[in-house]
C-alpha positions in Angstrom: 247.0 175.2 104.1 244.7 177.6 102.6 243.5 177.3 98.7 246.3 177.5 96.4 246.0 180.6 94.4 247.6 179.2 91.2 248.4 175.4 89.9 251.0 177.2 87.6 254.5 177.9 88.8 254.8 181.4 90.4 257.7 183.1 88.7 260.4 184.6 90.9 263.2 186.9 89.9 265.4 189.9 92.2 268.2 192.2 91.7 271.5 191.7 93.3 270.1 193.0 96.7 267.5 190.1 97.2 269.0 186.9 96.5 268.8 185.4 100.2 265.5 186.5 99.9 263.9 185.1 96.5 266.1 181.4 98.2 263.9 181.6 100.8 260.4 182.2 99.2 261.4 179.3 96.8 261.7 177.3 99.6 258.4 178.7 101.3 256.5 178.3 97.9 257.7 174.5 97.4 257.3 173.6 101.1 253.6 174.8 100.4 253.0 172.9 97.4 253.9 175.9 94.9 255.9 175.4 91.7 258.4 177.9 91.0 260.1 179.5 88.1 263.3 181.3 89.1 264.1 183.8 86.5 267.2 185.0 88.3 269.6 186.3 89.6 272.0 184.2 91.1 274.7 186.1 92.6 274.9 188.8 94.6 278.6 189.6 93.7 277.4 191.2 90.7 275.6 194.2 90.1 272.5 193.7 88.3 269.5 195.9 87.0 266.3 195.0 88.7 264.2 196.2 85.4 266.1 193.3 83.3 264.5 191.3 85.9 260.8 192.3 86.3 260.8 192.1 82.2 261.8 188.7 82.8 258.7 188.1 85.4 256.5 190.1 83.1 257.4 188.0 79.8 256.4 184.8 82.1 253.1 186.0 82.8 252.7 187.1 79.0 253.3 184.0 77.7 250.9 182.3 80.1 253.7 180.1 81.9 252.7 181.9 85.3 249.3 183.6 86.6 251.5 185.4 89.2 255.1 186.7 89.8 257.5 187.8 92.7 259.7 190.8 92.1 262.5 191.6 94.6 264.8 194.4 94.2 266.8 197.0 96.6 263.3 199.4 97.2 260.7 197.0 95.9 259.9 200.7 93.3 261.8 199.6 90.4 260.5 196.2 89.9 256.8 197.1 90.9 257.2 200.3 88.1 258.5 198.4 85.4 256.5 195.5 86.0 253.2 198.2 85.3 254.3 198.9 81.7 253.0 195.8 80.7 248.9 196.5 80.4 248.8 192.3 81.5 250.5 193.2 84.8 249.1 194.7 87.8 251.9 194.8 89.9 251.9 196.4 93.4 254.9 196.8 96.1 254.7 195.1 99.5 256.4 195.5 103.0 254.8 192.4 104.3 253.0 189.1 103.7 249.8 191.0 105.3 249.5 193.2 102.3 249.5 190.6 99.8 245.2 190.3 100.0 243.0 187.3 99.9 244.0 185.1 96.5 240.9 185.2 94.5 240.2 188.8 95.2 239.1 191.7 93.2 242.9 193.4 94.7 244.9 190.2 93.4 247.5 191.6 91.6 249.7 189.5 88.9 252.9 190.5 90.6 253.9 191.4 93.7 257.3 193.2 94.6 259.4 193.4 98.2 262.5 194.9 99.1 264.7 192.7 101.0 264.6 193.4 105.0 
């Protein structure tokens, strides 16, 4: 395994739409030696709002609990803009692992948001 980019728990939170999703990068980020702070949701039976959520991730990082946060929602958009009204998150949306960047890196952002595939 490559350096670890954070010994604090990465924060992970989706909408309704991403809940098979955020189970399985929990699983990846604790299989790799990760800790993980699930800020929800549970259930996709219910319709949630994806900003509730990526407030949620964004208060985590504020409060210095996590360095970095995960933000899954139907289009990725939603999490990734509300995530960048917060001036301590630099949050950027991803189609794939590739475009996460090298940890350490200038490009790091604080959070990164998917939409379920």
């Amino acid at each position: 395994m490559s350096r670890k980019l954070t010994d604090k728990p990465i924060a992970i939170a989706t909408d309704h739409r991403g809940v098979a999703l955020k189970a399985r990068l929990a699983e990846w980020l604790a299989a790799n030696g990760y800790g993980v702070t699930d800020c929800g949701t549970d259930t996709a039976a219910e319709r949630v709002d994806a900003m509730d959520y990526a407030v949620r991730l964004a208060e985590e990082i504020r409060a210095g609990r996590s360095d970095f946060a995960v933000g899954i929602c139907g289009s990725g958009q939603m999490m990734a803009i509300t995530a960048n009204r917060f001036p301590f998150v630099r949050a950027t949306l991803l189609h794939g692992v590739e475009e996460a960047g090298a940890p350490g890196s200038t490009a790091t952002p604080t959070s990164w948001c998917w939409a379920p595939t």
